[in-house]
N, C-alpha and C positions, 0 to 999 in steps of 0.2 A: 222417567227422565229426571235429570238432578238439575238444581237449580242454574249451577254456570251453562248447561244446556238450553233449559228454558230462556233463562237473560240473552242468550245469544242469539234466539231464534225470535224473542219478541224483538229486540235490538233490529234483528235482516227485514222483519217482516216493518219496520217503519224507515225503512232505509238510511241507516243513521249510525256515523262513525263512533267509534267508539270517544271521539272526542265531541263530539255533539251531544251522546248520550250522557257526557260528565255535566258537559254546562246546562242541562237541562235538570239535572239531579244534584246539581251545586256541588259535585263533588270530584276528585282529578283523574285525571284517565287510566291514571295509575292503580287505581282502587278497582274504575271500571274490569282492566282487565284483569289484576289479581281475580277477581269475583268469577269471573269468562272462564278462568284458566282453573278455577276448581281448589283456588288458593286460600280460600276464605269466603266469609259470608259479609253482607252489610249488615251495621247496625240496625237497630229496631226502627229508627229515624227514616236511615236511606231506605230499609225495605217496603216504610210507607211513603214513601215519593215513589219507588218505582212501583207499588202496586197501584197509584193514585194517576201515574204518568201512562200508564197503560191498560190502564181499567180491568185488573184484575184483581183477585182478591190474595192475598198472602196466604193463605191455605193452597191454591194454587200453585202460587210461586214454591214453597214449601215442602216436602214431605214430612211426616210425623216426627225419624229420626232428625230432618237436619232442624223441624222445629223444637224439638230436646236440647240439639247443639247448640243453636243461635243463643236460645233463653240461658244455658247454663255460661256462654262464653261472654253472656251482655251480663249475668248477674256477676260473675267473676271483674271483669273490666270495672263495675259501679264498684265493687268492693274495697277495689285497686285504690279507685281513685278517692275513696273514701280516707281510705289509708294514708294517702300521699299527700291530703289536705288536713289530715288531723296531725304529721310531720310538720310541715309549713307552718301551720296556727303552732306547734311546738318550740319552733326556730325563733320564730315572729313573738313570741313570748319572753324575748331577750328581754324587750322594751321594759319588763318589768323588773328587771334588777338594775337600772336604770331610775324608776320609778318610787321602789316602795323602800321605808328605810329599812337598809339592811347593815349599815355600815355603821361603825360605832366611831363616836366623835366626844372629844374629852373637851367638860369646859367647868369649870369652877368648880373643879373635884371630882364633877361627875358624868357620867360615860352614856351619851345620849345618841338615838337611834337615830340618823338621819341617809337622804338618798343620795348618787353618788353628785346630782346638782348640787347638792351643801357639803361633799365630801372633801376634807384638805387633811388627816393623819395622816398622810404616805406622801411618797414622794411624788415629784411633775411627773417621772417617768412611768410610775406605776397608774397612776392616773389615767396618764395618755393610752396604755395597754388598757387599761378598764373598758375604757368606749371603743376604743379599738374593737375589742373583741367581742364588745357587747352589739355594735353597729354593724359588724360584718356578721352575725347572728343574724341579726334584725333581717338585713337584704337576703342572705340564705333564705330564710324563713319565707319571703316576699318572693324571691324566684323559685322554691319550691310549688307557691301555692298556683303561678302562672304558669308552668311548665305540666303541671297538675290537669288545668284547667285543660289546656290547648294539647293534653295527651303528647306531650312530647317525650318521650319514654326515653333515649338516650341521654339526653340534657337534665332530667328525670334523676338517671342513675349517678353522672357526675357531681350534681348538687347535693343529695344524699348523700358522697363519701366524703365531698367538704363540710357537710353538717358534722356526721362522725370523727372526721380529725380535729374542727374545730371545737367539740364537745368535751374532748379527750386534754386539747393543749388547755380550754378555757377553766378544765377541772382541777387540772396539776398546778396553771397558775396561782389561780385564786388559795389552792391548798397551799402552796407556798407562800400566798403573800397573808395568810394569815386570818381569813376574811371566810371565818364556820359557818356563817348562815348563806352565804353565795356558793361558796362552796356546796353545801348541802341542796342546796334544792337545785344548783346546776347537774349535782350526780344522779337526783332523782327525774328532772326533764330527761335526762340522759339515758337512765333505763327504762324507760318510757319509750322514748324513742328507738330504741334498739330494739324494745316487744314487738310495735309496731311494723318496724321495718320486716323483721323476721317471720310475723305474719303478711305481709305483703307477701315478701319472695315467696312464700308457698301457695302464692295463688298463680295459675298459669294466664 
């Protein structure tokens, strides 16, 4: 018997809808039935509520191969999500071209390193694009790491191609406005981030 069998038949044998059997398992009914329907498995979590909720053992609930599946589908998912927060913490790294002097400032002959708080060589406009782009990084980076958390995988994919466009425009900026060492280590976050990403997508 396969597991969405069993769940189905422990589920009849306490008489108990499939929406009863969510709020007792803290989890939505929607999952209950994917699970019923042979759609999927619970994580390692829900399958110790429901072996705890009905006194059985996960071996039980399990056969060999779907116990293969679950472990290979829950190591892949951790991997994911490894991924998706080492993205984020890379977004969220904006803060430091912001922070550390990277910008050269001329003052009594000579050409001193300071951050973009003490920054005035360029103009209001370029300035205001600085943080601009440096603070729309920053939030990237911060909805990455939430979206990460809370396994929101569609919201997920849309933040990651704002990361990548903004990565792209904030590289050609900076190359344009002159500024090699921001330049340089935003091309380097950059392929970093693009290793990253491309090992994610080959994870199912």
């Amino acid at each position: 018997m396969e597991f969405n069998e069993k769940l189905q038949q422990l589920r009849g044998k306490k008489n108990l809808t499939q929406e009863q059997l969510a709020e007792q398992l803290y989890v939505s009914r929607t999952a209950i039935s994917k699970w019923e329907s042979g759609k999927g498995y619970p994580n390692i979590e829900s399958l110790k509520g429901i072996s705890k909720f009905f006194s059985v053992s996960i071996d039980e609930l399990l056969s060999g191969d779907e116990l293969i599946s679950l472990a290979q589908t829950e190591n892949s998912s951790n991997i994911k999500k490894i991924y998706g927060f080492l993205i984020g913490v890379l977004d969220a790294m904006a803060i430091a071209f912001i922070l550390l002097p990277l910008y050269g400032k001329t003052e009594g002959g000579y050409i001193y390193s300071v951050n973009l708080l003490s920054f005035t060589e360029t103009t209001t406009i370029n300035i205001i694009i600085y943080w601009f782009l440096f603070i729309v990084m920053i939030m990237v980076g911060i909805s990455e790491l939430i979206v990460t958390h809370f396994d929101k995988e569609l919201w997920y994919g849309f933040a990651t191609k704002c990361s990548v466009v903004l990565g792209i425009v904030a590289i050609c900026f900076f190359a344009v406005a002159r500024e090699p060492y921001v330049t340089m280590l935003l091309f380097l976050l950059f392929v970093m981030k693009i290793f990253i990403i491309m090992k994610r997508a080959k994870l199912r």
